[in-house]
N, C-alpha and C positions, 0 to 999 in steps of 0.2 A: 244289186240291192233287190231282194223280195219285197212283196208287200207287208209282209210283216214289219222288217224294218224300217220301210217307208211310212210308216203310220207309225213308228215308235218315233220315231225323228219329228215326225209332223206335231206329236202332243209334248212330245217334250220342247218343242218349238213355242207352241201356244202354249205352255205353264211360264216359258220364260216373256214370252210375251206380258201373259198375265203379270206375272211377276213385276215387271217395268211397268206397267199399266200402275201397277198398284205405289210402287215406289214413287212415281211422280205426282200420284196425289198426297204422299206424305211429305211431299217436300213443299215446303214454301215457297212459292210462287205469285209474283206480285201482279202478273197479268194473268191468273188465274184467281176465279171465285170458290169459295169451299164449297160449294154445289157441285160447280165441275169436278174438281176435287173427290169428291165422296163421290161421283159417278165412274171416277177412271178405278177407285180403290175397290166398287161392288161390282163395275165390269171385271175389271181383273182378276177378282178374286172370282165369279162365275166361269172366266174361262179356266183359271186352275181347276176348277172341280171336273168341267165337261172332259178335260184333256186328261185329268188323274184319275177320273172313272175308265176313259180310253183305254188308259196304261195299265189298270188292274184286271180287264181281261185279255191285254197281251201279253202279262206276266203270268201266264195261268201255271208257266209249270215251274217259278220259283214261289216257294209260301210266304218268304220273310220280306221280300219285294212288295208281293202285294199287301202283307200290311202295312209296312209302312206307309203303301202309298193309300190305302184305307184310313187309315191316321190320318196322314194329309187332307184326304179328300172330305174327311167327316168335321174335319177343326174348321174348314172355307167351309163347306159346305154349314155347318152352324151359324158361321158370323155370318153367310150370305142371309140365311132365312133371318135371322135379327136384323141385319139393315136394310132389309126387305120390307119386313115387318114393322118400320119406319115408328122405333120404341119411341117418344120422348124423355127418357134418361138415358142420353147417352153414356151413363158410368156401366149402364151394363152392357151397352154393345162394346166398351172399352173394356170387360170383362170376359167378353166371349172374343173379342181378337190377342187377352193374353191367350185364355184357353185353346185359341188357334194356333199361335205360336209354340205353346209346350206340345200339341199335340206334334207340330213338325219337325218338334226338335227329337220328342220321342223317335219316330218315324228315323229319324236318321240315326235313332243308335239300335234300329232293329235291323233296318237295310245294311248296316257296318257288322252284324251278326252272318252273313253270308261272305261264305269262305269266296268265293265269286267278285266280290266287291272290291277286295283287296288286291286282287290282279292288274289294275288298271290306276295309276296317278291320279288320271284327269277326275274317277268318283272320287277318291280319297279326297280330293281338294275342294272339289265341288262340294261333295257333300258338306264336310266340313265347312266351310263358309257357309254356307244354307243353315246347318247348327246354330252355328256363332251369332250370322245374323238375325236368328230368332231370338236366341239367347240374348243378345242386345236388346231388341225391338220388346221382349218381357222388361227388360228392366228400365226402358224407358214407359211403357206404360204402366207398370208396379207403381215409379215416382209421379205417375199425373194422378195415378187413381190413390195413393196416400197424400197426395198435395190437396186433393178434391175437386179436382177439374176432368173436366171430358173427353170424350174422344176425337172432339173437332179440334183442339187446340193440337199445335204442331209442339213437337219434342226433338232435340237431335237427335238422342239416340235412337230413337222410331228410325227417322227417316236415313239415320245412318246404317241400321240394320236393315230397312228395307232396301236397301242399294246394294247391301253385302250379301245380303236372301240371291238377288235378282243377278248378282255377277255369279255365284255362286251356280246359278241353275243356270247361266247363261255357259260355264264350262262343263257342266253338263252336258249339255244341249251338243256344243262343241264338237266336245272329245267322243260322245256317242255318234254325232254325223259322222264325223271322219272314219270311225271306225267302221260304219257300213259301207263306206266310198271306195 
């Protein structure tokens, strides 16, 4: 294993990280406050960004790679700076975490544009789940934000999609270790 792929494995470690980070603040938790909550979902979502900027200059010589993961990193990196920016209407930071999730879902039907991509199970499936799970997590927050409620309230399918996001990148993560080992 070079360093190259020691540092690809490490950020794709820490997105899956994030990832889980993030998922466990969508889930209901009865010994947990939505404070801690909203802190593990804007940690998380900050290491996605740190780790997918990582990964878009280790991608330097596929194109469709990095945007995708440009995509990624620009949809977190938005909702970051709004829940940063600590709105008091959360219907629009529930606005910019649809717009984070179309962006990831984009992203994975650009990265599935490389003939490369398809060589390997573990992306096809991965990726796939990471789609899917977006694609849920939109349409649970589609139904809060036409019911007229916020982004603090919990949804299953959010939280179901954010666990399907987070298994999803967790074989990623996976099946790219093993294959440097």
């Amino acid at each position: 294993m070079n360093r190259k792929e020691l540092s690809e494995d490490f950020a794709l470690l820490s997105i899956t990280i994030g990832k889980v980070m993030a998922a466990i603040g969508q889930t209901p938790i009865k010994t947990l406050d939505r404070e801690t909550q909203d802190q593990l979902i804007l940690l998380g979502s900050i290491i996605q960004v740190g780790a997918g900027a990582a990964l878009i200059d280790l991608a330097s010589n596929n194109p469709s790679k990095q945007l995708g993961l440009a995509l990624t990193v620009i949809g977190y990196g938005s909702f970051v700076l709004q829940f940063i920016r600590d709105e008091d209407d959360d219907r629009i930071l529930l606005k910019r975490a649809i717009s984070s999730n179309l962006k990831e879902v984009l992203a994975s039907f650009v990265v599935a544009t490389d003939p490369i991509f398809w060589r390997k199970m573990y992306r096809i499936i991965g990726t796939l789940l990471v789609c899917i799970g977006n694609s849920i997590q939109v349409m649970g927050r589609n139904r809060l934000l036409t019911k007229g409620e916020d982004y603090t309230l919990f949804d299953h399918l959010v939280t179901f999609g954010t666990w399907m996001e987070a298994g999803g990148s967790a074989i990623l993560t996976l099946g790219t270790i093993d294959e440097t080992l």
